[in-house]
Backbone and ligand atoms as CSV (ligand in chain L), in Angstrom:
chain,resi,resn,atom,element,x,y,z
A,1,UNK,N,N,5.516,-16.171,-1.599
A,1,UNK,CA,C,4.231,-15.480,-1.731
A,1,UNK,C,C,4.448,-14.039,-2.224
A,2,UNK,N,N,5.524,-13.577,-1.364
A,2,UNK,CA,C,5.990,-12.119,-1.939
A,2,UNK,C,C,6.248,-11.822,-3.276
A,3,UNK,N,N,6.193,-11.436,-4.670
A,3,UNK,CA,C,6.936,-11.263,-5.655
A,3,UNK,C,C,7.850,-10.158,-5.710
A,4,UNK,N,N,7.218,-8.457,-4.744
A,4,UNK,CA,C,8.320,-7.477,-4.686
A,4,UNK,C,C,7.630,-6.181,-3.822
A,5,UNK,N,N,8.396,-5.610,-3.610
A,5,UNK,CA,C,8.019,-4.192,-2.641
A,5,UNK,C,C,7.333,-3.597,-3.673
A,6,UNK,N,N,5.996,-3.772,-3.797
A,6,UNK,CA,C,4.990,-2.841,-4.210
A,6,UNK,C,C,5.233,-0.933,-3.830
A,7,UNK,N,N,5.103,-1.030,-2.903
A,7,UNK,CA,C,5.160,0.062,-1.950
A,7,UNK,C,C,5.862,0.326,-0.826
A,8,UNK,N,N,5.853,1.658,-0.393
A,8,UNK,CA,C,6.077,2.004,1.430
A,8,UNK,C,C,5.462,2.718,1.425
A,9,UNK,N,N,4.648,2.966,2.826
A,9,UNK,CA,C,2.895,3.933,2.935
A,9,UNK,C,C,3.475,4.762,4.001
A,10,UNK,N,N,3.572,5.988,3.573
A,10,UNK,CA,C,4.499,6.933,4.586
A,10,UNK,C,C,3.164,8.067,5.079
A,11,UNK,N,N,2.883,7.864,6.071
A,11,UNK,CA,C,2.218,8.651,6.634
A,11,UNK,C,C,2.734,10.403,7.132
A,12,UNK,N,N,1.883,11.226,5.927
A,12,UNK,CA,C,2.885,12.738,6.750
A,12,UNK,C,C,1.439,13.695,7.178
A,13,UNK,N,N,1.370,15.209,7.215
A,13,UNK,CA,C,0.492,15.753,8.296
A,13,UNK,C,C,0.279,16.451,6.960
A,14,UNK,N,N,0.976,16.591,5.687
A,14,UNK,CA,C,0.490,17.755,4.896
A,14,UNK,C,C,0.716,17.468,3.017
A,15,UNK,N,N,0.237,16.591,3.092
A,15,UNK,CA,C,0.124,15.873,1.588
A,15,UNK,C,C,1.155,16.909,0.862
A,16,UNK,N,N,0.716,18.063,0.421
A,16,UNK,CA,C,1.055,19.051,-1.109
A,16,UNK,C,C,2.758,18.928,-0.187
A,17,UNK,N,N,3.389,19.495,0.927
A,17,UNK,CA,C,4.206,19.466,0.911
A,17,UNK,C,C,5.280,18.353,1.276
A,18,UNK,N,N,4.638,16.942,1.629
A,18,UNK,CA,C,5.850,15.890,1.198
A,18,UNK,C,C,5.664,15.610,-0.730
A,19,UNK,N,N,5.046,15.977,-0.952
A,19,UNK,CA,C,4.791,15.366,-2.462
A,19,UNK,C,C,6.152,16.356,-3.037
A,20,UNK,N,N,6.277,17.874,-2.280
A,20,UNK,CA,C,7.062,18.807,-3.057
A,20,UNK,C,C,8.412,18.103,-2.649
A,21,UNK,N,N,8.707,17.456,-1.641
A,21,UNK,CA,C,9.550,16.792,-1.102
A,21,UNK,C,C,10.090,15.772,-1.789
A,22,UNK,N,N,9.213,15.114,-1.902
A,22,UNK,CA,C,9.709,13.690,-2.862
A,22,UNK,C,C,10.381,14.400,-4.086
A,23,UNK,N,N,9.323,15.381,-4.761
A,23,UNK,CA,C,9.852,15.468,-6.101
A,23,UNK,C,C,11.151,16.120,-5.868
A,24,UNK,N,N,11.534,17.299,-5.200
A,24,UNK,CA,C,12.590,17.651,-5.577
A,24,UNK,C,C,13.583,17.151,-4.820
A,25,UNK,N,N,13.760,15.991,-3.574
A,25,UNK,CA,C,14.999,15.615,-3.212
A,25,UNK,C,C,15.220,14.594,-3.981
A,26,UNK,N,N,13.995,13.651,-4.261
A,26,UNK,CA,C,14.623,12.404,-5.048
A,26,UNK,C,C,14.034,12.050,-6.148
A,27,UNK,N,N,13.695,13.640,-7.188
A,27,UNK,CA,C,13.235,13.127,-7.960
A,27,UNK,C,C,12.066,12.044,-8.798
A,28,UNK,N,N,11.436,11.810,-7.560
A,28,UNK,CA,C,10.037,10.946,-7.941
A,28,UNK,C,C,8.662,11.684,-8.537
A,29,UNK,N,N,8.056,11.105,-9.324
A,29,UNK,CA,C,6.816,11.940,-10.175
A,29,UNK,C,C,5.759,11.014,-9.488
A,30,UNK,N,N,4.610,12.204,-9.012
A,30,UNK,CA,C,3.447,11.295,-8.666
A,30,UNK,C,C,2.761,10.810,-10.106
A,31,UNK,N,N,2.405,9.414,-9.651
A,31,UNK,CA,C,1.570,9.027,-10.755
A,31,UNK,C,C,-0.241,8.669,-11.008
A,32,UNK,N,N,-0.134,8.923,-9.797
A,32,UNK,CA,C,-2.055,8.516,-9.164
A,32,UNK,C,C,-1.758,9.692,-7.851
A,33,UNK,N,N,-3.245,9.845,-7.990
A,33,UNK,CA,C,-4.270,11.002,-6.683
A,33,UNK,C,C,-5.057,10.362,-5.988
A,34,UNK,N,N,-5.432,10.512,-5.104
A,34,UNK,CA,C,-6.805,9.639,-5.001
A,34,UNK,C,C,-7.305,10.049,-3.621
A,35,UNK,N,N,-8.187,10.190,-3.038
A,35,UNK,CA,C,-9.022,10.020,-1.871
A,35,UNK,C,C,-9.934,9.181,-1.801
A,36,UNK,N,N,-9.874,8.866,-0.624
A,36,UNK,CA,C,-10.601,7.234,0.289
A,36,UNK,C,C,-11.689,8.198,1.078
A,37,UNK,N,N,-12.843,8.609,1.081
A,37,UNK,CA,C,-13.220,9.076,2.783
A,37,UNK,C,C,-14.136,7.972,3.335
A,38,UNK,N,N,-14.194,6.637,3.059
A,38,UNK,CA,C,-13.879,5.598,3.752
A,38,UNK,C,C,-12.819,5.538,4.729
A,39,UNK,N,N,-12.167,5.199,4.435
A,39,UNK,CA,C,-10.841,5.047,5.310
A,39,UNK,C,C,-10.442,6.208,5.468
A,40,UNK,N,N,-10.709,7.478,5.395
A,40,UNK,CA,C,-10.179,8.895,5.755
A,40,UNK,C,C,-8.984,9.804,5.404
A,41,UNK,N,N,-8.660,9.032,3.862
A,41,UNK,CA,C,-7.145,9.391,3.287
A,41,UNK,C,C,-7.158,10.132,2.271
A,42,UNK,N,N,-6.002,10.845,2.018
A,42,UNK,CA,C,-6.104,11.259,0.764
A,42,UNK,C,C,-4.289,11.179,0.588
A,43,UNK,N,N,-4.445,10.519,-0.707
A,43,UNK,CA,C,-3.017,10.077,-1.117
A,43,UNK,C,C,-2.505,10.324,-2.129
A,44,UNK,N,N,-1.130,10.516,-2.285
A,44,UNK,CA,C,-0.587,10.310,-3.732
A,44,UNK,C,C,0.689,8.770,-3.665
A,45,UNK,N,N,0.512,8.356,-4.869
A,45,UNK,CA,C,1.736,7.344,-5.561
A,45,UNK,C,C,2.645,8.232,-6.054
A,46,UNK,N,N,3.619,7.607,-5.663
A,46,UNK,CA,C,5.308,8.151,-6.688
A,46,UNK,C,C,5.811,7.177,-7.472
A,47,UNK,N,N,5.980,7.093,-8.633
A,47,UNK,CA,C,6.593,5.646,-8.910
A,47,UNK,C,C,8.242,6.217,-8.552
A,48,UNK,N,N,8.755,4.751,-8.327
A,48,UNK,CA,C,10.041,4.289,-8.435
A,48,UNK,C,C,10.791,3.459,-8.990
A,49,UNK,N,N,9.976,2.879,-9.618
A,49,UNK,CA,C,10.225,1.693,-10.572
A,49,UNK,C,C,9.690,1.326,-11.241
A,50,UNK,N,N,9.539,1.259,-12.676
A,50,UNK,CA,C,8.183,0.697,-13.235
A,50,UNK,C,C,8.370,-0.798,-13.432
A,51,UNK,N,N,7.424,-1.327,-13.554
A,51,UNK,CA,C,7.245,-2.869,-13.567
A,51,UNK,C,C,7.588,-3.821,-15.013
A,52,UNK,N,N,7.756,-4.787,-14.653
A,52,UNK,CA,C,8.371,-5.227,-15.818
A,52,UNK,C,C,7.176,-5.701,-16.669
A,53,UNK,N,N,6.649,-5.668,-17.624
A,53,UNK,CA,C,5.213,-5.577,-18.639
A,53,UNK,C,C,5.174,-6.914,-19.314
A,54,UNK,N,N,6.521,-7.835,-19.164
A,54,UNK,CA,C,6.227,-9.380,-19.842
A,54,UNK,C,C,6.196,-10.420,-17.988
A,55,UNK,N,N,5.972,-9.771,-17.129
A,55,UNK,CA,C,5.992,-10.463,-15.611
A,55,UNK,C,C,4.743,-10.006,-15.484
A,56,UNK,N,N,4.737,-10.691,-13.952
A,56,UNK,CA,C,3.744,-10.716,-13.217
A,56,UNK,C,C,3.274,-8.743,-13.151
A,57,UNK,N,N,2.462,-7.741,-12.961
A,57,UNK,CA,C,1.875,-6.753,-13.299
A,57,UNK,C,C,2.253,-5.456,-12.012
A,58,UNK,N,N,3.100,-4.457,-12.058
A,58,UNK,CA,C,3.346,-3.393,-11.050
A,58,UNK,C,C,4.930,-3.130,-10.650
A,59,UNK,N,N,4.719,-2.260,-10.703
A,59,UNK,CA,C,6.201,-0.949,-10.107
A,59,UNK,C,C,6.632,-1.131,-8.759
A,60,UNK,N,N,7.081,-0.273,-8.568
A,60,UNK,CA,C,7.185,0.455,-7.178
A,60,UNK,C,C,7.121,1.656,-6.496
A,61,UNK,N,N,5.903,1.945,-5.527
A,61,UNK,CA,C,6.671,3.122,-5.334
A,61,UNK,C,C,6.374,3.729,-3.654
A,62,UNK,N,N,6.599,5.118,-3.693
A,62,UNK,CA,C,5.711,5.644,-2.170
A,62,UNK,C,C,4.656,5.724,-2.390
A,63,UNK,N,N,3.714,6.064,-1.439
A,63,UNK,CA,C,2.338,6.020,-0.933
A,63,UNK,C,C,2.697,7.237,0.127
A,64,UNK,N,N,2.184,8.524,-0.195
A,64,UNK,CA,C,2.509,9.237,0.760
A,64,UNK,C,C,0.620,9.671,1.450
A,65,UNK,N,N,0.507,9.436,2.695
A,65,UNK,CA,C,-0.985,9.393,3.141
A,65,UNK,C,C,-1.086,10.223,3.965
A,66,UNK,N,N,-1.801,11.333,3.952
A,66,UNK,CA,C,-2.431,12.204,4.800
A,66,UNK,C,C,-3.714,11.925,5.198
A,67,UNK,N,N,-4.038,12.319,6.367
A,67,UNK,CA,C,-5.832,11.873,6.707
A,67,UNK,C,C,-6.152,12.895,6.682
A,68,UNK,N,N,-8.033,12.991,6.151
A,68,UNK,CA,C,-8.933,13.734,6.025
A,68,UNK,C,C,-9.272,14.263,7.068
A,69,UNK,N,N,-9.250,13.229,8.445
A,69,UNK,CA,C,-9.896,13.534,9.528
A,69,UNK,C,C,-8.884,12.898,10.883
A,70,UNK,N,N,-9.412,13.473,11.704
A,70,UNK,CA,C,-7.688,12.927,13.079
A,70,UNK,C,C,-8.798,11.723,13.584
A,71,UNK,N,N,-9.589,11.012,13.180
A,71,UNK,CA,C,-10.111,9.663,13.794
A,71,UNK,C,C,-10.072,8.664,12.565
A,72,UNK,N,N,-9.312,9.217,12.179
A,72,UNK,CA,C,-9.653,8.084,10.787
A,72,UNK,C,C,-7.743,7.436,11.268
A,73,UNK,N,N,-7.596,5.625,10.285
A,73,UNK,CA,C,-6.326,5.519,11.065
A,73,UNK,C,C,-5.420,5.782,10.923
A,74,UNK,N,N,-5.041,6.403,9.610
A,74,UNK,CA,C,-3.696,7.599,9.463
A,74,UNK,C,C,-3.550,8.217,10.297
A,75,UNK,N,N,-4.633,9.147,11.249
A,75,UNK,CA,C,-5.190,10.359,11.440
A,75,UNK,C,C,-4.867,9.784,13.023
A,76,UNK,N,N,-4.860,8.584,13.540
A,76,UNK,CA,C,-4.862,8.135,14.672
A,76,UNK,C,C,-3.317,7.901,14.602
A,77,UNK,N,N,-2.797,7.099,13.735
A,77,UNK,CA,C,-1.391,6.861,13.553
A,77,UNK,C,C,-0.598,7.869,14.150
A,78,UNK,N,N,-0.620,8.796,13.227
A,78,UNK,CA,C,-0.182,10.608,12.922
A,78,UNK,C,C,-0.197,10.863,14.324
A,79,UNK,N,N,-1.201,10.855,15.395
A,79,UNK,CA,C,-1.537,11.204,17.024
A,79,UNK,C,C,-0.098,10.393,18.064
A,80,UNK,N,N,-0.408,9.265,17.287
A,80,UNK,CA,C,0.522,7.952,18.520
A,80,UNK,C,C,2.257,8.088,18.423
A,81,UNK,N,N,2.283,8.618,16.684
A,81,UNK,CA,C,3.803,7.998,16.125
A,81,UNK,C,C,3.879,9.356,15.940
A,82,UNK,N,N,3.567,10.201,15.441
A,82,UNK,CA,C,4.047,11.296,14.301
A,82,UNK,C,C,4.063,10.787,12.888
A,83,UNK,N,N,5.104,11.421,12.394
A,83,UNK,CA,C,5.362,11.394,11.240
A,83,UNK,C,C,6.176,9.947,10.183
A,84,UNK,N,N,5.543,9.200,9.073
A,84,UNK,CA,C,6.704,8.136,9.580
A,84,UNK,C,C,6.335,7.074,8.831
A,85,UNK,N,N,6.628,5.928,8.475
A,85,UNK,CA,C,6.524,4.791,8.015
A,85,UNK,C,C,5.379,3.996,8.217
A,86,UNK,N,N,4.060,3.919,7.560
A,86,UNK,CA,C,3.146,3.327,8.091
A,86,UNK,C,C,2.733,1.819,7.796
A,87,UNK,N,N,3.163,1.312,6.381
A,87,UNK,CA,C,2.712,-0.120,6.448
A,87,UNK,C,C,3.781,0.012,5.155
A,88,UNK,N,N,4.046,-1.682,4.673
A,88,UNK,CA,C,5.160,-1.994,3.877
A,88,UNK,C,C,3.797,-2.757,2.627
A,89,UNK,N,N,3.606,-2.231,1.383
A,89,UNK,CA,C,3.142,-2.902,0.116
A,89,UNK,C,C,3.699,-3.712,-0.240
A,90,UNK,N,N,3.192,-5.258,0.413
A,90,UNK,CA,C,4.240,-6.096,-1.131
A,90,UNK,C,C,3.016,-6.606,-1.913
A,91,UNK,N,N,3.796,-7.062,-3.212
A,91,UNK,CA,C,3.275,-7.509,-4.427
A,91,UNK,C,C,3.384,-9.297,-4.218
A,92,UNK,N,N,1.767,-9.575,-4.501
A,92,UNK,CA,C,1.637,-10.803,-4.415
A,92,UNK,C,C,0.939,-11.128,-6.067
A,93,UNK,N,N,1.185,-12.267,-6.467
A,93,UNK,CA,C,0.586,-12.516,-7.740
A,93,UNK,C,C,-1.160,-12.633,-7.940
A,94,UNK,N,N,-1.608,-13.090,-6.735
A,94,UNK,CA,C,-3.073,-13.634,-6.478
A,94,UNK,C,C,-3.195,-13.305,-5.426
A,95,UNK,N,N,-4.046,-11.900,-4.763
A,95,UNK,CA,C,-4.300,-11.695,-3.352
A,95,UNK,C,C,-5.121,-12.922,-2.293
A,96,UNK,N,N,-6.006,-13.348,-3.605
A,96,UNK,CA,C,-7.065,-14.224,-2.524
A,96,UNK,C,C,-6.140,-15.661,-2.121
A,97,UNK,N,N,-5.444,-15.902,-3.128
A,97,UNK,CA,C,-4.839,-17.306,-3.020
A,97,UNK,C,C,-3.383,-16.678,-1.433
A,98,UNK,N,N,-3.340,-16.029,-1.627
A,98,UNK,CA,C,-2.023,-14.997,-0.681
A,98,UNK,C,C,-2.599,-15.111,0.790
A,99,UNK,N,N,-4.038,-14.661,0.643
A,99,UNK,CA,C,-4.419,-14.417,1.579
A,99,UNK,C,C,-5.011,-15.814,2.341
A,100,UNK,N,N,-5.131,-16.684,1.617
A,100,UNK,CA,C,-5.794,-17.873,1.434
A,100,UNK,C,C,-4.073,-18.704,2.994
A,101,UNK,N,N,-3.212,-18.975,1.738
A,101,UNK,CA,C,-1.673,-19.704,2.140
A,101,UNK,C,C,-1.633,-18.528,3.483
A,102,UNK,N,N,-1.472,-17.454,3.958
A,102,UNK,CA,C,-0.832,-16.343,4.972
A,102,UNK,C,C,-1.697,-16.996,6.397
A,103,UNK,N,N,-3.549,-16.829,5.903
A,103,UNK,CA,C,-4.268,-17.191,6.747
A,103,UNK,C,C,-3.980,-18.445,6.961
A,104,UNK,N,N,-3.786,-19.375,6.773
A,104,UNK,CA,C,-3.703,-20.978,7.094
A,104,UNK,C,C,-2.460,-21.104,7.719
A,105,UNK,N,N,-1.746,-19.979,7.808
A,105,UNK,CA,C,-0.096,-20.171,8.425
A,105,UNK,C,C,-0.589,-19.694,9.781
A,106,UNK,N,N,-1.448,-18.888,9.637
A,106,UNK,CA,C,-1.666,-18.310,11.838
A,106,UNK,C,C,-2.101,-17.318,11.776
A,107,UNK,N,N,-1.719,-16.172,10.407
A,107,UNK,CA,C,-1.563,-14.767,10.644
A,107,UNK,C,C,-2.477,-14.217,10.469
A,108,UNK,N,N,-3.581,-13.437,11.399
A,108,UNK,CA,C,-4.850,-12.990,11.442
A,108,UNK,C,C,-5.001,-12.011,9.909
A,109,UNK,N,N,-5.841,-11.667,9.976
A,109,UNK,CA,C,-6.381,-10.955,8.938
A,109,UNK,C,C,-7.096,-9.896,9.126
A,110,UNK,N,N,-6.580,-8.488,8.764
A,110,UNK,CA,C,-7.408,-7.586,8.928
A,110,UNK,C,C,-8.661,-7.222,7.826
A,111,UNK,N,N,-8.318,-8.102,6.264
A,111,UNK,CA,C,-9.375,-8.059,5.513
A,111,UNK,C,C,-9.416,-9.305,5.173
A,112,UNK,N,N,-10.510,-10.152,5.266
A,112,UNK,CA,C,-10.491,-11.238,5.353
A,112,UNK,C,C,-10.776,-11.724,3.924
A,113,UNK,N,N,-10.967,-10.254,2.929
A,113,UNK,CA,C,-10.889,-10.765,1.548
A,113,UNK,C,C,-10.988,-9.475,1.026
A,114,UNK,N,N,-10.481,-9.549,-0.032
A,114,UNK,CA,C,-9.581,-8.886,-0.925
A,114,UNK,C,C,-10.639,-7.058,-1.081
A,115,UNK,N,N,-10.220,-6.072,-1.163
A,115,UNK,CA,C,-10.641,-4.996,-1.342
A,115,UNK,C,C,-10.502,-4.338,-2.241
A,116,UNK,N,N,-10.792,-3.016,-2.830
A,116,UNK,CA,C,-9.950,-1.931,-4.229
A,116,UNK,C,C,-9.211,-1.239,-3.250
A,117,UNK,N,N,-7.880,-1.504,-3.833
A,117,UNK,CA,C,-6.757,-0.508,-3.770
A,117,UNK,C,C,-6.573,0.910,-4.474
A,118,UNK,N,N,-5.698,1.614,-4.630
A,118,UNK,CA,C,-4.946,2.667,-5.154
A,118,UNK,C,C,-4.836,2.741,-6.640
A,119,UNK,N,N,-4.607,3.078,-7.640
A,119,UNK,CA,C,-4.822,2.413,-9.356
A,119,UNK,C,C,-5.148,1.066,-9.661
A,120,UNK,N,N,-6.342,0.821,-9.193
A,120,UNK,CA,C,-7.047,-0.444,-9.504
A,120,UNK,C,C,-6.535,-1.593,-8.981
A,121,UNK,N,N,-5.470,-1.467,-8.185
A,121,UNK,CA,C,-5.125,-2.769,-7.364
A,121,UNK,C,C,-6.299,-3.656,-6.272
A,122,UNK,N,N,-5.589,-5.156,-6.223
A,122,UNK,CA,C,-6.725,-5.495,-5.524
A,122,UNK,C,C,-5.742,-5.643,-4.109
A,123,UNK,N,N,-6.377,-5.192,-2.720
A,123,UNK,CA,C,-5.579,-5.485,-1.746
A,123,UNK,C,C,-5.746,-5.824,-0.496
A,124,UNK,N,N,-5.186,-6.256,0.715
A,124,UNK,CA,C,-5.795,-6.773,1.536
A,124,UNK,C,C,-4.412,-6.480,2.659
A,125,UNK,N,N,-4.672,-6.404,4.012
A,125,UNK,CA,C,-4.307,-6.153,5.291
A,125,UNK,C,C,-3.787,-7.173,5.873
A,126,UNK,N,N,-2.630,-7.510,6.831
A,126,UNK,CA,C,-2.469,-8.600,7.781
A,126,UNK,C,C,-2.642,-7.545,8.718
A,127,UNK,N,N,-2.687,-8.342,10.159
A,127,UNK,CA,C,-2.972,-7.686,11.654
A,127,UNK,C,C,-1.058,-7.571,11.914
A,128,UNK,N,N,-0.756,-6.065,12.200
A,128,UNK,CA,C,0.386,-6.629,12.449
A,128,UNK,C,C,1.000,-7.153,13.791
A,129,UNK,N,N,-0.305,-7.104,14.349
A,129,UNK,CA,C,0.745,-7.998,15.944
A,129,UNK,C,C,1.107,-9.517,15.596
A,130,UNK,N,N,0.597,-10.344,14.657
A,130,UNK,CA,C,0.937,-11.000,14.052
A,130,UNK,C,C,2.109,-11.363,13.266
A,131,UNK,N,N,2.842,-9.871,12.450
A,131,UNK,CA,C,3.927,-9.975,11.647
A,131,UNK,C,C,4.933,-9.136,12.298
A,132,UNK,N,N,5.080,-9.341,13.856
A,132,UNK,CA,C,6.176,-8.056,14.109
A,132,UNK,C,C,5.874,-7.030,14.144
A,133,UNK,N,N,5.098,-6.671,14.490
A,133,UNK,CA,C,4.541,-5.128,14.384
A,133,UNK,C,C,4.650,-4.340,13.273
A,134,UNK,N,N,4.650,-5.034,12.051
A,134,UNK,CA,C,4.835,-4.403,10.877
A,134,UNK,C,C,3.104,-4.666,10.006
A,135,UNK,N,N,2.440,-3.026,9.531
A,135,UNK,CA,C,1.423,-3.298,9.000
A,135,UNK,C,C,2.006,-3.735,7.549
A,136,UNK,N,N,1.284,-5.031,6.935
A,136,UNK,CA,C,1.594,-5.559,5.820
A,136,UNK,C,C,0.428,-5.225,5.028
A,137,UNK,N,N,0.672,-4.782,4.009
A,137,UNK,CA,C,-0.799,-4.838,2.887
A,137,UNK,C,C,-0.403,-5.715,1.708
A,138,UNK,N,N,-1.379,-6.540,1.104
A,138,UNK,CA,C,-0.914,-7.610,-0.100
A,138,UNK,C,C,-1.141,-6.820,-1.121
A,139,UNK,N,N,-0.965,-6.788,-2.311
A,139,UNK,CA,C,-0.668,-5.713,-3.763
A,139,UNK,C,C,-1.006,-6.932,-4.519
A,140,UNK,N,N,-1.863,-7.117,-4.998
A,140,UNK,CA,C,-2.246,-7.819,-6.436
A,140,UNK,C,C,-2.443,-6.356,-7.407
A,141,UNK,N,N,-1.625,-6.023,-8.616
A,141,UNK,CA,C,-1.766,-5.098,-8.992
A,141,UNK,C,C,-2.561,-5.091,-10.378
A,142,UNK,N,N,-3.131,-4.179,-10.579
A,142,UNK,CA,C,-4.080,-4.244,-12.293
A,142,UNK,C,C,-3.657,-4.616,-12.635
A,143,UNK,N,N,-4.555,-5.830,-13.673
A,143,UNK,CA,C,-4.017,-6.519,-14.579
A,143,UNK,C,C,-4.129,-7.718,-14.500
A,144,UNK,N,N,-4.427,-8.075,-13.221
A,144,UNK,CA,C,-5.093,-9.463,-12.925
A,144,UNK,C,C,-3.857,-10.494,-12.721
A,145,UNK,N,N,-4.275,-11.550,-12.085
A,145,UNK,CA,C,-3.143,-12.936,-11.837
A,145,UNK,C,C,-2.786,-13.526,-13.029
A,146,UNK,N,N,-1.322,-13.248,-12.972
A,146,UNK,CA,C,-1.072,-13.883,-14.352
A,146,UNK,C,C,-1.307,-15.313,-14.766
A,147,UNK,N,N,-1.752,-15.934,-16.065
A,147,UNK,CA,C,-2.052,-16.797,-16.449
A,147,UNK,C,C,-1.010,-18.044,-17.351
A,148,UNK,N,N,-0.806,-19.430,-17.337
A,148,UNK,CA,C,0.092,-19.491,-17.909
A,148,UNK,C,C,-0.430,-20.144,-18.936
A,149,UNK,N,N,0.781,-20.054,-19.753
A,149,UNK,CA,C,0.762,-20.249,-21.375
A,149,UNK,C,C,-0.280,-21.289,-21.492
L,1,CO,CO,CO,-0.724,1.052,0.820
């Protein structure tokens, strides 16, 4: 179901300065901005990889997430954990069909169908008491499910 580590969603307390972080220890360029105040975020992408353009569609990279507000669930995260690793992006080819095969295996669902992601991705949540205590998000990335010949 997996095709590849889309992402890692690193939750920090001060956006401008992990972004200065990324760039100058390891060299990563943000490539998308964005704020949610839905969900209470405001984020940047780093790529780390760009994606291969004759495959299935997307890179890799961080997700570095600051919250807008301390009740929003970064913002709650940030309270419980600190600073730190918040959910793992993988890349699925077809979120709904992903979400479709994941749900029929046991594993609850925190979006029970597919949402807008980060640069036009389509994406969706598992519960992680379900997966190990690991928050999973599915990555169908722009560009749609690939089609065959
Ligand atoms: Co994410």
């Amino acid at each position: 179901v997996f095709t590849r580590i889309d992402h890692v969603g690193v939750a920090v307390r001060d956006l401008e300065s992990a972004i200065a972080f990324y760039q100058t220890t390891f060299g990563l360029t943000v490539v998308s901005r964005e704020s949610n105040e839905e969900q209470g975020v405001h984020e940047a992408m780093l790529i780390v990889a760009a994606g291969d353009p004759t495959g299935i569609p997307g890179g890799s990279y961080v997700q570095l997430l600051e919250p807008s507000r301390p009740d929003s669930p970064v913002g709650r995260f940030l309270e419980r954990n600190g600073e730190g690793v918040h959910h793992i992006g993988y890349g699925v080819a077809d979120v709904s069909a992903a979400l479709a095969s994941i749900g029929a295996a046991g594993v609850r669902l925190v979006d029970a169908r597919p949402r807008h992601g980060s640069m036009g991705a389509s994406i969706a949540f598992l519960h992680p008491r379900d997966v190990g205590g690991v928050l999973v998000e599915l990555v169908q990335a722009a560009g749609g499910a690939p089609t065959r010949e």
